[in-house]
KEDRENVO-826204 format. One line per field, with one value per residue (C-alpha): residue number from 1; residue in one letter; x, y, z. Coordinates in steps of 0.5 Angstrom, whole numbers, plus 2048, in hexadecimal, padded with zeros to 3 digits. Layout:
N
k: NUM	...
r: a	...
X: X	...
Y: Y	...
Z: Z	...
***
This chain:
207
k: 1	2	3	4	5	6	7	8	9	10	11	12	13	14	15	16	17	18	19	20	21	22	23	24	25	26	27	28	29	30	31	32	33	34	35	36	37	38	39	40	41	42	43	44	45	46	47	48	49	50	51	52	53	54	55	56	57	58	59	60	61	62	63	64	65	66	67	68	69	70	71	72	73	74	75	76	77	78	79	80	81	82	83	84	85	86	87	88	89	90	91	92	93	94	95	96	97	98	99	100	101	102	103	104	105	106	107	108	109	110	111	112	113	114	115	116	117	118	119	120	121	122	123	124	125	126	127	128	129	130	131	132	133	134	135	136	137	138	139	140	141	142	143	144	145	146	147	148	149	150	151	152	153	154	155	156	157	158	159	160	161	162	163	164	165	166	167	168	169	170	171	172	173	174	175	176	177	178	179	180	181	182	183	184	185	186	187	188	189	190	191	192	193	194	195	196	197	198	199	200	201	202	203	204	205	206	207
r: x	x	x	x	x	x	x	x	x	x	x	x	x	x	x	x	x	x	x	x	x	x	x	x	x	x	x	x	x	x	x	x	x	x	x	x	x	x	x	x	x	x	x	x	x	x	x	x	x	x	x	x	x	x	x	x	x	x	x	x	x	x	x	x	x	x	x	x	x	x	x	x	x	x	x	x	x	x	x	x	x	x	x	x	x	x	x	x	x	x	x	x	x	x	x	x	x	x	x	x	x	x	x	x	x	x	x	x	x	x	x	x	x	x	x	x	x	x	x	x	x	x	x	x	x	x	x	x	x	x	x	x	x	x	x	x	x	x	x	x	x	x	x	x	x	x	x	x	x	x	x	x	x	x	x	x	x	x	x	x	x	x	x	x	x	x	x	x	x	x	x	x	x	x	x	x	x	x	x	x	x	x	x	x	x	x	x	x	x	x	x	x	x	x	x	x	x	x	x	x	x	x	x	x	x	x	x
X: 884	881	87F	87B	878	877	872	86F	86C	86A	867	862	861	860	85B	857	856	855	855	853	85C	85C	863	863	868	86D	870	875	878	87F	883	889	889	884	882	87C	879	873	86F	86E	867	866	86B	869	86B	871	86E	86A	86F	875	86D	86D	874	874	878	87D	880	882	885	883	884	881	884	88A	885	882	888	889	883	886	881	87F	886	887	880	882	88A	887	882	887	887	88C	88C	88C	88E	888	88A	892	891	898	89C	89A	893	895	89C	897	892	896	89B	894	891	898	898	891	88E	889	886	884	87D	87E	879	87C	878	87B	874	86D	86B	871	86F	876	87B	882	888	88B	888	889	892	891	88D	893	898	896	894	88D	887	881	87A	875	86E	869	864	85D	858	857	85C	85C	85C	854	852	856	84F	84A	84D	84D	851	859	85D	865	866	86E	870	875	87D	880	887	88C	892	899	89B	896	897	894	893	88D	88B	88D	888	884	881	881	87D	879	878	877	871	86E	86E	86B	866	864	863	860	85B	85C	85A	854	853	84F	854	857	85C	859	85E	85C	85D	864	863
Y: 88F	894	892	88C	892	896	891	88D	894	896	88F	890	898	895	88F	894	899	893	88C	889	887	881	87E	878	873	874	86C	86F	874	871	871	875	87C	87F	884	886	88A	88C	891	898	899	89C	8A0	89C	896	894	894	88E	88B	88C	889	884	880	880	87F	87F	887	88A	890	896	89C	8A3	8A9	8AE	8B4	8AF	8AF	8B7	8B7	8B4	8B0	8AD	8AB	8A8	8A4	8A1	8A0	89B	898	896	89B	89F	8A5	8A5	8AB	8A9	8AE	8AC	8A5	8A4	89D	89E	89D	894	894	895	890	88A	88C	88B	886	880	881	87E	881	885	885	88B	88E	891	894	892	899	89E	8A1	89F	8A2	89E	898	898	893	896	891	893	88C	888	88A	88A	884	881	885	882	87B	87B	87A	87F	87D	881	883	887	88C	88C	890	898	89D	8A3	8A3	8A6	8A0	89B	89C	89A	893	891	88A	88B	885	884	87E	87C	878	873	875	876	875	879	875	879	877	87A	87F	887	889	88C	886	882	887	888	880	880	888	883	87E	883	886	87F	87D	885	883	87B	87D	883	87E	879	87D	880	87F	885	88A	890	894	89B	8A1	8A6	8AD	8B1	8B7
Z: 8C5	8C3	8BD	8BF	8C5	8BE	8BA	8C0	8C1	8B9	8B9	8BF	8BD	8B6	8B9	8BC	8B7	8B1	8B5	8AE	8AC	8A8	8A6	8A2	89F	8A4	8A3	89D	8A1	8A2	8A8	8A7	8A4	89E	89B	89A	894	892	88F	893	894	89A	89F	8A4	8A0	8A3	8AA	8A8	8A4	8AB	8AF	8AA	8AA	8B2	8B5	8B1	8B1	8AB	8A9	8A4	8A0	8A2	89E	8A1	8A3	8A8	8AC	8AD	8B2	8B8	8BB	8B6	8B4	8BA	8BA	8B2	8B4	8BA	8B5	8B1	8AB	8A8	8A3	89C	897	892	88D	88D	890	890	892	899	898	895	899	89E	89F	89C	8A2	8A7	8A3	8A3	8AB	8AB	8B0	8AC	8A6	8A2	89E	899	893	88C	888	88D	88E	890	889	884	882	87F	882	885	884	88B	88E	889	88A	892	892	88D	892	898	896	899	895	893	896	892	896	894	89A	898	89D	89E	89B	8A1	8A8	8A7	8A5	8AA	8AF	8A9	8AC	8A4	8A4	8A2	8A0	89F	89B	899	893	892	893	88D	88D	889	887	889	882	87E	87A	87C	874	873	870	877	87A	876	878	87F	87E	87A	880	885	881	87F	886	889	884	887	88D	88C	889	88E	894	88E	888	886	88A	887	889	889	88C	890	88D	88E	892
***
């Protein structure tokens, strides 16, 4: 209840501020969980992802230091997310959303590079996704990078790729991971392109 309160209140306050959201190629998401994974560009990214994929609900990770505050503790709680130690991840943070994801009633964002300024891919969503039997759906966002920008009313645009499917029986070697890294990069890649092709990904600076 509350999660649905929660987003259809962003997405209109997201309308007003912005009003230029366009989510494309919705067809390939498939009925039962996922997971979707994409490059972090922007900290409000996954809010257009959660927009994107409705309305279907999904979890996330949100660091443990977040939990401390309780208000915010209790909005992220209602929200479907849970806390993760990032400098000691531990078997909770896989244990986690498999034991979500295989009750199919929420699916899962994740951001693969960790970081909005990593272009390198973890292996944590290719073991979850293998764990728990769903597929990954890469997506990519294109539009402002800070919340200053979203009243320039610059289009955005979310764009979702095929599922990819990871067999339960595949090996997670480095050479096994290192394929499917390849496939997620490869496919960021094409819809980066598909969207625009003369897009270029440029961060904002870390301050």
């Amino acid at each position: 209840m509350f999660y649905t309160f929660i987003r259809a209140f962003v997405r209109g306050l997201l309308w007003l501020i912005n009003g230029n959201a366009h989510y494309d190629n919705k067809k390939v998401l498939p009925e039962g969980a996922y997971i979707l994974v994409g490059p972090h560009r922007t900290w409000f990214d996954p809010i257009y992802y959660a927009l994107a994929g409705s309305p279907k609900k999904f979890s996330f990770m949100a660091k443990e230091e977040l939990f401390k505050n309780p208000i915010i503790r209790f909005i992220l709680v209602h929200a479907n997310a849970f806390p993760v130690n990032r400098a000691h991840p531990g078997p909770s943070a896989i244990k986690t959303p498999v034991k979500i994801l295989k009750k199919g009633d929420l699916s899962l964002i994740m951001f693969p590079s960790g970081t909005r300024h990593s272009a390198e891919l973890k292996g944590g969503a290719l073991v979850i996704a293998r764990m728990s039997g769903v597929p990954l759906v890469p997506t990519v966002y294109q539009g402002p990078l800070t919340f200053k920008q979203l009243f320039t009313r610059k289009r955005i645009t979310v764009r979702f790729g095929d599922p990819i499917y990871i067999d339960r029986k595949q090996k997670m070697d480095k050479d096994g991971m290192a394929a499917i890294d390849d496939g997620m990069e490869a496919a960021f890649k094409q819809l980066d392109i598909e969207i625009d092709p003369d897009f270029k990904y440029v961060p904002t600076p870390k301050k």
